[in-house]
VMD Tcl script that builds the backbone (N, CA, C; Angstrom):
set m [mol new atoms 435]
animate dup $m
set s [atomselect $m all]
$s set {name element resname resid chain x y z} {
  {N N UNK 1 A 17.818 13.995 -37.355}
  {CA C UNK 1 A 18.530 12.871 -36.806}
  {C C UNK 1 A 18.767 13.126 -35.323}
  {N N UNK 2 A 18.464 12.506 -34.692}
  {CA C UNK 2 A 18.663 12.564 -32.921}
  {C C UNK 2 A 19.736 11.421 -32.642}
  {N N UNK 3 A 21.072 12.013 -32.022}
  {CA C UNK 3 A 22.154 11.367 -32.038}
  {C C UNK 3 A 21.873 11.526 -30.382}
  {N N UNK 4 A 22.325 9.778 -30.031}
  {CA C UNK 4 A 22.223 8.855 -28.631}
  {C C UNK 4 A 23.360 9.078 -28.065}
  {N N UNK 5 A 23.461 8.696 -27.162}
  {CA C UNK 5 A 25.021 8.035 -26.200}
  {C C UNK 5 A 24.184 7.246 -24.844}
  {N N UNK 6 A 25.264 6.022 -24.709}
  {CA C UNK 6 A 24.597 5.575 -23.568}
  {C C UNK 6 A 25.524 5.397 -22.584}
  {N N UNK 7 A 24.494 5.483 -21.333}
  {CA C UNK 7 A 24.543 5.694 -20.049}
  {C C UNK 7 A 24.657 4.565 -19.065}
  {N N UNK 8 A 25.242 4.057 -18.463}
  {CA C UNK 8 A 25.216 3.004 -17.179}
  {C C UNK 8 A 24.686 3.769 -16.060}
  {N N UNK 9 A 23.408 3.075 -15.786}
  {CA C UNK 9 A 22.976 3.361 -14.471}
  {C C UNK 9 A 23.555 2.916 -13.485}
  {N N UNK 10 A 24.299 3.909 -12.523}
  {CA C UNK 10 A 24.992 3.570 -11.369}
  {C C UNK 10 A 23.840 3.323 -9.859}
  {N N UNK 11 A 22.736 3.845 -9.616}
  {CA C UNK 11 A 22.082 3.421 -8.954}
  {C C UNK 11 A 21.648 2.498 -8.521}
  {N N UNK 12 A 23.022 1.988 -7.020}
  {CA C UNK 12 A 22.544 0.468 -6.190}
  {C C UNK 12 A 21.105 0.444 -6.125}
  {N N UNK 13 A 20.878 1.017 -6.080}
  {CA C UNK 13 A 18.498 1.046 -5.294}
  {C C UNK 13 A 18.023 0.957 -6.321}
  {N N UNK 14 A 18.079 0.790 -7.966}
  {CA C UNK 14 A 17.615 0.755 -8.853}
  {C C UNK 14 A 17.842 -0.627 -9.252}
  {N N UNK 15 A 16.309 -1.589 -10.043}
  {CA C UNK 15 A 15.861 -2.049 -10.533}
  {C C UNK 15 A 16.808 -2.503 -11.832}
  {N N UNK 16 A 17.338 -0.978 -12.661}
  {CA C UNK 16 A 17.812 -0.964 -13.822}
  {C C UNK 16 A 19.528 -0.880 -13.345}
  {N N UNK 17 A 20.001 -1.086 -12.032}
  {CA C UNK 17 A 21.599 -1.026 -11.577}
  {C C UNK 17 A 22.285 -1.695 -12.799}
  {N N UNK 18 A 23.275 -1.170 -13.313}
  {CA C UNK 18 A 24.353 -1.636 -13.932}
  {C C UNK 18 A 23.623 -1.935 -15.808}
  {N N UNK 19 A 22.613 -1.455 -16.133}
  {CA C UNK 19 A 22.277 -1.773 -17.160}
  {C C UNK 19 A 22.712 -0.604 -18.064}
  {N N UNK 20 A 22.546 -0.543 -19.382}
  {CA C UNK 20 A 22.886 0.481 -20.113}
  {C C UNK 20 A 21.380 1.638 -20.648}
  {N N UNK 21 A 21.515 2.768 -20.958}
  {CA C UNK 21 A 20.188 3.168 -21.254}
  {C C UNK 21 A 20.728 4.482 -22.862}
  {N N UNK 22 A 19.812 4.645 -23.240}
  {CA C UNK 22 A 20.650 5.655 -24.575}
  {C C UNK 22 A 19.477 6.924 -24.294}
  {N N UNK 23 A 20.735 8.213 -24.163}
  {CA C UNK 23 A 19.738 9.298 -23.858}
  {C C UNK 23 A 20.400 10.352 -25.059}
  {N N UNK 24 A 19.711 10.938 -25.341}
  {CA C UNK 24 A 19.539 12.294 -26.606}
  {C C UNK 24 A 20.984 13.301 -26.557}
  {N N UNK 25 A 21.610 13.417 -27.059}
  {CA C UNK 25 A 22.503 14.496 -27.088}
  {C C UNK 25 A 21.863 15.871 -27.486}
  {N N UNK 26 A 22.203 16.716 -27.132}
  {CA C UNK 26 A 21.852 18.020 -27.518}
  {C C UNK 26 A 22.609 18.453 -27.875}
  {N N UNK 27 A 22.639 19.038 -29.337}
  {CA C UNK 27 A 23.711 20.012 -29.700}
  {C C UNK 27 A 23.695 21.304 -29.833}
  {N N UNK 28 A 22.160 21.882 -29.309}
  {CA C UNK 28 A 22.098 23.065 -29.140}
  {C C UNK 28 A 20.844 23.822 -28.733}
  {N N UNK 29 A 20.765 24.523 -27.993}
  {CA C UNK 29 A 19.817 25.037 -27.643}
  {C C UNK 29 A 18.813 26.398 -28.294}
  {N N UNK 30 A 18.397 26.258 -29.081}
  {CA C UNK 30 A 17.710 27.318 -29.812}
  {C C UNK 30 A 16.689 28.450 -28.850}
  {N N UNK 31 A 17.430 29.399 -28.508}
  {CA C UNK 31 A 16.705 30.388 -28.029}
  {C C UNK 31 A 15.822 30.944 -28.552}
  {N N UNK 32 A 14.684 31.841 -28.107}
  {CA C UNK 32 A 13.492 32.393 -28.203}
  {C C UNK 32 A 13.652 33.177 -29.745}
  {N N UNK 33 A 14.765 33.932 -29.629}
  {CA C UNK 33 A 15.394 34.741 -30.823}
  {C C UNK 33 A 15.972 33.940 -31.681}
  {N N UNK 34 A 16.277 32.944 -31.454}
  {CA C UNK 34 A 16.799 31.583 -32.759}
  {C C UNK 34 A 15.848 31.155 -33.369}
  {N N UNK 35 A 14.427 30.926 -32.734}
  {CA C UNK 35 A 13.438 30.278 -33.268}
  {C C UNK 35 A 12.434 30.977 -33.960}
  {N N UNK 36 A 12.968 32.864 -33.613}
  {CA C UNK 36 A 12.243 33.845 -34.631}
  {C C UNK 36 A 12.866 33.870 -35.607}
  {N N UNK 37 A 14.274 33.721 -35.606}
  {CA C UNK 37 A 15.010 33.457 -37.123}
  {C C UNK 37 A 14.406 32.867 -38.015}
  {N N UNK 38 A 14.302 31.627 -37.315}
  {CA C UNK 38 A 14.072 30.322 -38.199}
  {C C UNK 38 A 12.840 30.586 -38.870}
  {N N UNK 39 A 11.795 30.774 -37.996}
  {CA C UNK 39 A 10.488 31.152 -38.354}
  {C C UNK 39 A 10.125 31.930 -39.487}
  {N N UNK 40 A 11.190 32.756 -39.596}
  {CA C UNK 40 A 11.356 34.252 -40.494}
  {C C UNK 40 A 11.399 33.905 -41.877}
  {N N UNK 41 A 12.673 32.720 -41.607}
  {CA C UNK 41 A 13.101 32.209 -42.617}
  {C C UNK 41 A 11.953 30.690 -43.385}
  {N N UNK 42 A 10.867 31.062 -43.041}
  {CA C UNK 42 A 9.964 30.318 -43.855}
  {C C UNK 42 A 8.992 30.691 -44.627}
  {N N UNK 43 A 9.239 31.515 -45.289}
  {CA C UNK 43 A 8.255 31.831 -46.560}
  {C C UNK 43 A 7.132 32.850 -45.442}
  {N N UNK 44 A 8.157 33.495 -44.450}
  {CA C UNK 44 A 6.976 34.522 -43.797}
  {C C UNK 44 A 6.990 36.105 -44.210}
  {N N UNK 45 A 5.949 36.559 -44.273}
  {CA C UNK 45 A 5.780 37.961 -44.257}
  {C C UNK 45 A 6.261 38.581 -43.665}
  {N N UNK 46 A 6.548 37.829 -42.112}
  {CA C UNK 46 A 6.643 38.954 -40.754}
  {C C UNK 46 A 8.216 38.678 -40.597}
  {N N UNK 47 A 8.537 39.745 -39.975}
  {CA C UNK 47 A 10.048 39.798 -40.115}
  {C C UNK 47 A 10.663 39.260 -38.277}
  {N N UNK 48 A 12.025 38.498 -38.754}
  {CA C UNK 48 A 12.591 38.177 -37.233}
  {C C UNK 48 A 11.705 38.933 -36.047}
  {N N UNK 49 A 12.120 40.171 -35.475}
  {CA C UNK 49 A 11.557 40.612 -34.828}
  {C C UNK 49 A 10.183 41.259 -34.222}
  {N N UNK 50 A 9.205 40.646 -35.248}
  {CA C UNK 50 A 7.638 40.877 -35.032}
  {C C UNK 50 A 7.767 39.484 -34.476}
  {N N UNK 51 A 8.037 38.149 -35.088}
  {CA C UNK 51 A 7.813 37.109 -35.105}
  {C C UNK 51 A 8.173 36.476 -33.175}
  {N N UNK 52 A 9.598 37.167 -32.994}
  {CA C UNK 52 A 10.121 37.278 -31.577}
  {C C UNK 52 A 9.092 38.447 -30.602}
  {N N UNK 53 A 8.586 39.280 -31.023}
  {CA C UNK 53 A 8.167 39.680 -30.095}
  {C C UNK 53 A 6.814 39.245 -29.624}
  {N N UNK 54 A 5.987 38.435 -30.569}
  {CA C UNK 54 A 4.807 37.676 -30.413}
  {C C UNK 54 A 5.339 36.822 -29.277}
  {N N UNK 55 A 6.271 36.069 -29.625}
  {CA C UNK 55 A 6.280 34.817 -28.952}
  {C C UNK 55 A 6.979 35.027 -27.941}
  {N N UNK 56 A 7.796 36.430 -27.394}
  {CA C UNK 56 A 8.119 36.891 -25.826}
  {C C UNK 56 A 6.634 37.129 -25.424}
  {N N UNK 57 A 5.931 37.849 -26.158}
  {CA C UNK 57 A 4.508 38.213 -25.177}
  {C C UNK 57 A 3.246 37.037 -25.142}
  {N N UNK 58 A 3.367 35.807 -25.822}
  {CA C UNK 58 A 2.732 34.374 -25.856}
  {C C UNK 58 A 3.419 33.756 -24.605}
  {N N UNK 59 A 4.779 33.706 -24.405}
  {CA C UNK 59 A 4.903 33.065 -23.081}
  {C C UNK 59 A 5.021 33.898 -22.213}
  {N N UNK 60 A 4.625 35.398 -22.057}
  {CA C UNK 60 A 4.669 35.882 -20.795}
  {C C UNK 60 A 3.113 35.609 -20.496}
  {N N UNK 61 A 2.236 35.406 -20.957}
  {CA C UNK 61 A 0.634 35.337 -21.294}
  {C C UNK 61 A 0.314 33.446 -20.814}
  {N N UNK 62 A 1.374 32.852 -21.450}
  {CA C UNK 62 A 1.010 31.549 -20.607}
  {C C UNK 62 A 1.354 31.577 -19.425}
  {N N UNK 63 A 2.566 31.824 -19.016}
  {CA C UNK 63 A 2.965 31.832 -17.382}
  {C C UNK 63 A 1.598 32.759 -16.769}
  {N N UNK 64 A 1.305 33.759 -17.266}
  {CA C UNK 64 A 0.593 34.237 -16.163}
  {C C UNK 64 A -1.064 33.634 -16.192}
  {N N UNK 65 A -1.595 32.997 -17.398}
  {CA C UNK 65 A -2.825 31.901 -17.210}
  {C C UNK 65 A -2.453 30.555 -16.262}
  {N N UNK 66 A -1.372 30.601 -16.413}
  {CA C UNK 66 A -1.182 28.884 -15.376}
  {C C UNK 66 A -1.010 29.679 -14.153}
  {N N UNK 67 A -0.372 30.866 -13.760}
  {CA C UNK 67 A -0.316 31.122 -12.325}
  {C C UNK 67 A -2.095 31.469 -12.095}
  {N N UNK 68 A -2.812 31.483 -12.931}
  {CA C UNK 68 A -4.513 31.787 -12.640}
  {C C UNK 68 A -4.805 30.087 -12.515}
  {N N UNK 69 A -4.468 29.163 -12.702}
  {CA C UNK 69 A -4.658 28.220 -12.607}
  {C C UNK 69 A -5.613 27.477 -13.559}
  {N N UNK 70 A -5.254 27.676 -15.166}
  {CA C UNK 70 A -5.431 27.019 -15.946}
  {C C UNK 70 A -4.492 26.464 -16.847}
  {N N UNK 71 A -5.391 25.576 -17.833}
  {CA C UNK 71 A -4.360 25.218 -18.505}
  {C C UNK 71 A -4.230 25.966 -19.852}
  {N N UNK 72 A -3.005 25.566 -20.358}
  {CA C UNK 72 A -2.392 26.378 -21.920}
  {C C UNK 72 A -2.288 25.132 -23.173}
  {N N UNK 73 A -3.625 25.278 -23.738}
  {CA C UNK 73 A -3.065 24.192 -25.028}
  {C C UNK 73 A -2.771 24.831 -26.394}
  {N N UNK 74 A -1.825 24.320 -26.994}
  {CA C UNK 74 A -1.482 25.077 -28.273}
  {C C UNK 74 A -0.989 23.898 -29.675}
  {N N UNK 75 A -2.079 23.500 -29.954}
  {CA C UNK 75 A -2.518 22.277 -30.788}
  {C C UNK 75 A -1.261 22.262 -31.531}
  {N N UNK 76 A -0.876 20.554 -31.724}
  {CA C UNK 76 A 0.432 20.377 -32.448}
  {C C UNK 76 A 1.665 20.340 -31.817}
  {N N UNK 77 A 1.326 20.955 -30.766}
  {CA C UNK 77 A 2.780 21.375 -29.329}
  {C C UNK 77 A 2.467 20.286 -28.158}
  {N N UNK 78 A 1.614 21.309 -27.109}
  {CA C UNK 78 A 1.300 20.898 -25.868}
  {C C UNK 78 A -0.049 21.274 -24.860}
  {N N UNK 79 A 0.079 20.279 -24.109}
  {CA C UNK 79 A -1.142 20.825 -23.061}
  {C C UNK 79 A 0.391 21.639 -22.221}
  {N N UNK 80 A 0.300 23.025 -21.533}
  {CA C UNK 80 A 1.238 22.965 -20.207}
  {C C UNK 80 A 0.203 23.239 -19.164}
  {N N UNK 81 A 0.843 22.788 -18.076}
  {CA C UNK 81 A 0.198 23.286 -16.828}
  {C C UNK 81 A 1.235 23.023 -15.955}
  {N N UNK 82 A 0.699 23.306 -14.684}
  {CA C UNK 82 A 1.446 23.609 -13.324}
  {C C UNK 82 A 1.304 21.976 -12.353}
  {N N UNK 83 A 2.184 21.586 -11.780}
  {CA C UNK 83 A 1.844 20.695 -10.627}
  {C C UNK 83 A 2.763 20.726 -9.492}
  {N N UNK 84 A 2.232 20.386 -8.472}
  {CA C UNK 84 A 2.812 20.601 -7.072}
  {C C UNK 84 A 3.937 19.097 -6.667}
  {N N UNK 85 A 5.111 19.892 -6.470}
  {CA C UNK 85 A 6.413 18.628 -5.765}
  {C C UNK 85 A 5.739 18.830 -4.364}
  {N N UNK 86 A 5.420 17.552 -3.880}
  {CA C UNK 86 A 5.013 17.701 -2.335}
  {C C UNK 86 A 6.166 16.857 -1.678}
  {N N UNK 87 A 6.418 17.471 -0.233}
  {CA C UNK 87 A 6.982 16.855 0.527}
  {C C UNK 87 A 7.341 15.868 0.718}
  {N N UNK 88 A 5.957 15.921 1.672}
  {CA C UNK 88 A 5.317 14.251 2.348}
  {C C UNK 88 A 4.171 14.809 2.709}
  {N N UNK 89 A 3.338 13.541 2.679}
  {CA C UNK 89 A 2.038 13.188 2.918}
  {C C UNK 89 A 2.115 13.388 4.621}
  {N N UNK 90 A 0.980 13.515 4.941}
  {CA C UNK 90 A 0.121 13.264 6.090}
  {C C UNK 90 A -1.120 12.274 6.448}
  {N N UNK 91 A -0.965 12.192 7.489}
  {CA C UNK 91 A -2.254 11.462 8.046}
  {C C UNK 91 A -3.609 11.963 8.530}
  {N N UNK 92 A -2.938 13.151 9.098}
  {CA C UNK 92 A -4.622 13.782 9.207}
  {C C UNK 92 A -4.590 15.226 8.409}
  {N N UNK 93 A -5.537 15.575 7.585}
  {CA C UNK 93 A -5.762 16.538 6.819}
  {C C UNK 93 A -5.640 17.840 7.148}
  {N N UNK 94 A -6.161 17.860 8.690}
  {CA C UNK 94 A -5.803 19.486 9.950}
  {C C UNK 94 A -4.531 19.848 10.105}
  {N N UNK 95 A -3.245 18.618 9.772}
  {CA C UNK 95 A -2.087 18.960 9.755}
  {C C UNK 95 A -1.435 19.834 8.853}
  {N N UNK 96 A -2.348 19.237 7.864}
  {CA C UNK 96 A -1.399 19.642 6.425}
  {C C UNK 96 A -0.831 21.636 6.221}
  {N N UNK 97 A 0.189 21.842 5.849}
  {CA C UNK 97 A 0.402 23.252 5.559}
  {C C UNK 97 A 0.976 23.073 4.333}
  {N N UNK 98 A 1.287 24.161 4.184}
  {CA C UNK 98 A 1.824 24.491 2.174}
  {C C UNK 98 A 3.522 24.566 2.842}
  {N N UNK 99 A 4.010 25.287 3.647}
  {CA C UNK 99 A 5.138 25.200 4.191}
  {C C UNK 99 A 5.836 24.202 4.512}
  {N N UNK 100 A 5.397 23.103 5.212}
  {CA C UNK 100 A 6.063 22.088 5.884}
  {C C UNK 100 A 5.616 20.803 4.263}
  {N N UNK 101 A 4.854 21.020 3.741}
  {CA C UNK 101 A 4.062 19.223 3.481}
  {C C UNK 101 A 4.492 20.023 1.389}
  {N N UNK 102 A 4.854 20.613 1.384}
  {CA C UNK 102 A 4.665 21.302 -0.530}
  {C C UNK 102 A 6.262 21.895 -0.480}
  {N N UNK 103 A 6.894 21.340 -1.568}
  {CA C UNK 103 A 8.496 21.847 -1.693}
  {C C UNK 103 A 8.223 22.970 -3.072}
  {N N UNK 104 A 7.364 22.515 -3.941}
  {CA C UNK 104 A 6.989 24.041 -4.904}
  {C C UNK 104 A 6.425 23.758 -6.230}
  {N N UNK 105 A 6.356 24.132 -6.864}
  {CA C UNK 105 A 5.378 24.216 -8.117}
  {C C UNK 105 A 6.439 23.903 -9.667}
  {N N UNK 106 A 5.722 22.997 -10.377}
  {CA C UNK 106 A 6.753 22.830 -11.437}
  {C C UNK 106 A 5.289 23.166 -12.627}
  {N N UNK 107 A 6.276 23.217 -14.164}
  {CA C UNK 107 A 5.746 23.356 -15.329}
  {C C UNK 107 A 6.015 21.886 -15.913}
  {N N UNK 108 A 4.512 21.681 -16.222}
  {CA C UNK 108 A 4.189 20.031 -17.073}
  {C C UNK 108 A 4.116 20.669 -18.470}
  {N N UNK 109 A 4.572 19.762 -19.451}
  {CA C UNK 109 A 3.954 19.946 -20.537}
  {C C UNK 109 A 3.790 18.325 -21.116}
  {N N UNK 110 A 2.187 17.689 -21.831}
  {CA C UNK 110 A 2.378 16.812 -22.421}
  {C C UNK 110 A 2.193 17.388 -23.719}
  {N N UNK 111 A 2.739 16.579 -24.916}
  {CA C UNK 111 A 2.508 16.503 -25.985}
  {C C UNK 111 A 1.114 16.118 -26.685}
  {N N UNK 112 A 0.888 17.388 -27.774}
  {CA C UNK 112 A 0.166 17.059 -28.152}
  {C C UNK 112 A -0.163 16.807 -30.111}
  {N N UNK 113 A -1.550 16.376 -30.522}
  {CA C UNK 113 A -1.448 16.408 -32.029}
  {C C UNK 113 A -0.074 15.756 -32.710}
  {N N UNK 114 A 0.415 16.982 -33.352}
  {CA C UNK 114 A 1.610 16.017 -34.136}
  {C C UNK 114 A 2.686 15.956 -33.602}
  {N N UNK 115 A 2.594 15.888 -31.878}
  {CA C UNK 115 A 4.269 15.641 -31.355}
  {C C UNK 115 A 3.961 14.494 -29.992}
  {N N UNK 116 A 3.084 14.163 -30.148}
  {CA C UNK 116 A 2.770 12.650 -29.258}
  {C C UNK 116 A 3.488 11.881 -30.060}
  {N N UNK 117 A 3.641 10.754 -29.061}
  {CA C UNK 117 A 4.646 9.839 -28.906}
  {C C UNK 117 A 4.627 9.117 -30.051}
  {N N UNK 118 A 3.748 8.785 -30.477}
  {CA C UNK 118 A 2.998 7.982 -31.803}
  {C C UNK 118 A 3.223 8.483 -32.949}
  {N N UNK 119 A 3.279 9.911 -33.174}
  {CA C UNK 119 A 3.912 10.365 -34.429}
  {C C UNK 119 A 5.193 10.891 -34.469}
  {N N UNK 120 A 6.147 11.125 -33.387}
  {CA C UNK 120 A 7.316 11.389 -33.672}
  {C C UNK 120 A 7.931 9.853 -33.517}
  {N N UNK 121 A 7.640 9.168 -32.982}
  {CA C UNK 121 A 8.290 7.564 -33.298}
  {C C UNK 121 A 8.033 7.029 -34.433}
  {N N UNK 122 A 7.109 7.759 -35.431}
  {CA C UNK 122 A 7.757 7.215 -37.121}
  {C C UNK 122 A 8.160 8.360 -37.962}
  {N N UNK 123 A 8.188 9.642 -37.162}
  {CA C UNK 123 A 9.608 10.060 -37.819}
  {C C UNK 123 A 10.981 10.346 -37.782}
  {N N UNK 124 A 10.856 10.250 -36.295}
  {CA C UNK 124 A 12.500 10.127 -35.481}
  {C C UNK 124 A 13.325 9.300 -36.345}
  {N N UNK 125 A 14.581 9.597 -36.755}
  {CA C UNK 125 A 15.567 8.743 -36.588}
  {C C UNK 125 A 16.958 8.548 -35.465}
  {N N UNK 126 A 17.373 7.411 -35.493}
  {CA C UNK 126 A 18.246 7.673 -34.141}
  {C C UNK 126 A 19.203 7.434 -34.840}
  {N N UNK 127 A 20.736 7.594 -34.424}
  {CA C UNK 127 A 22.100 7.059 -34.987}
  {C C UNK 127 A 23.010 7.428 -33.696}
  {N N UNK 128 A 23.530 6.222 -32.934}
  {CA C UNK 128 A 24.366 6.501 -32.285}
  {C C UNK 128 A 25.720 7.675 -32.303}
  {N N UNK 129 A 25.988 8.326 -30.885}
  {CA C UNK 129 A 26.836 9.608 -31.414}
  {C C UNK 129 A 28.381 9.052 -31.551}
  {N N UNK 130 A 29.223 10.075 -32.342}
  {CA C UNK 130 A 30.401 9.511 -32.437}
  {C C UNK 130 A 31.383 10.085 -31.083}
  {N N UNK 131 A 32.487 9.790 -31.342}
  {CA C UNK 131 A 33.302 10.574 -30.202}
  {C C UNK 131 A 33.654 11.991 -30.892}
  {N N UNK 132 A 33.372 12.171 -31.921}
  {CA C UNK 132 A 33.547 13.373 -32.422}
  {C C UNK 132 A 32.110 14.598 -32.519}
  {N N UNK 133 A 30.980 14.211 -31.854}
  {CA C UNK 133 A 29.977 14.672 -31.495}
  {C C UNK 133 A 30.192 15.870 -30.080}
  {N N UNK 134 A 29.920 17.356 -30.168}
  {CA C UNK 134 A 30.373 17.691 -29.425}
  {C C UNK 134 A 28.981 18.286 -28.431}
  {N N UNK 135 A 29.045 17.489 -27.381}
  {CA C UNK 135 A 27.267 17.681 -26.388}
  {C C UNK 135 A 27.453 18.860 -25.888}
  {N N UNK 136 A 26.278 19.334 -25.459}
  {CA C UNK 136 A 25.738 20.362 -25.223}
  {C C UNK 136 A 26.381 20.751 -23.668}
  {N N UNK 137 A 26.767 21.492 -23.352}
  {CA C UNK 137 A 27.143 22.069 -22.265}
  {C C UNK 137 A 26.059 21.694 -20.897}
  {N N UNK 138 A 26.701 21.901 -19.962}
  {CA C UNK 138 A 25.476 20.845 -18.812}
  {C C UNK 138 A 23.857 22.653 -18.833}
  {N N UNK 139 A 24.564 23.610 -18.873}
  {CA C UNK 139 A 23.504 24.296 -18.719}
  {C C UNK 139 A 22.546 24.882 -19.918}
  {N N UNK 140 A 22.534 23.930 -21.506}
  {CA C UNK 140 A 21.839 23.776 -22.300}
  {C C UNK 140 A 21.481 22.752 -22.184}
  {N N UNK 141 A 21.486 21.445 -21.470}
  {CA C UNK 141 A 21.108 20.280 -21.322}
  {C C UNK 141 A 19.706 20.397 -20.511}
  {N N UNK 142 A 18.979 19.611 -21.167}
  {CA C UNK 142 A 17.650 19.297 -20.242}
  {C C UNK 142 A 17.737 18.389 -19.244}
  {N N UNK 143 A 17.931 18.411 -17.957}
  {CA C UNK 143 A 17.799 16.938 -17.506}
  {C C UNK 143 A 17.017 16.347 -17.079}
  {N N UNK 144 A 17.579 14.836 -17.195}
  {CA C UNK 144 A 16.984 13.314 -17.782}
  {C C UNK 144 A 15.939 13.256 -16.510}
  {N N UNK 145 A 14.562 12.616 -17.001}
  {CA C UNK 145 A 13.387 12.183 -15.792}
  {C C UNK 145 A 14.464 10.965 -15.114}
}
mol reanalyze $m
mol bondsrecalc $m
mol representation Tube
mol addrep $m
């Protein structure tokens, strides 16, 4: 169940000013070692900590293929890769530097297989949150595009 709350966009410069929008509550953030639990706990052989230490040395192994400059797909999950926040543009190409015109490098991930948009929108359910719903602290929160 993915419990909502909605939001008034306060942004005069926005299109969507003063409208309402419903964004995801989080109630918790499952760390690297939460998700070897869980894992553990499914009819696996391998115990919490084999299961965690795969998957510390799987994402130290993706970060360092995307800093080679490829991509990481892991069917059912995601494509990730890398893309550049730029500045500003230029007009002539002799100008351009990585210093002045590139602010830095972010991590993309789209969805893929069974977590595109198309199959978690017929199994999602939503239910608005109550006031007794207690959200996620701002630094377990993902924030909103």
């Amino acid at each position: 169940m993915i419990l909502y709350v909605l939001k008034k966009n306060n942004n005069q410069h926005s299109v969507a000013f003063g409208k309402y929008f419903a964004y995801p509550v989080i109630e918790e953030t499952v760390t690297l070692e939460g998700l070897a639990e869980h894992m553990a706990n499914h009819n696996t052989p391998f115990s919490k900590g084999a299961i965690k230490g795969l998957l510390t040395d799987m994402v130290g192994c993706i970060k360092e293929l995307l800093l080679e400059g490829k991509n990481v797909k892991i069917a059912d999950l995601a494509i990730f890769s890398l893309g550049i926040k730029n500045n500003k543009g230029v007009l002539d190409p002799e100008t351009f530097t990585v210093s002045k015109n590139i602010k830095g490098v972010k991590l993309r991930a789209r969805a893929t297989g069974e977590l595109i948009a198309k199959s978690l929108n017929l199994e999602a359910s939503l239910k608005k949150a109550s006031a007794t719903t207690k959200p996620a602290t701002p630094d377990e929160e993902d924030p909103q595009p």
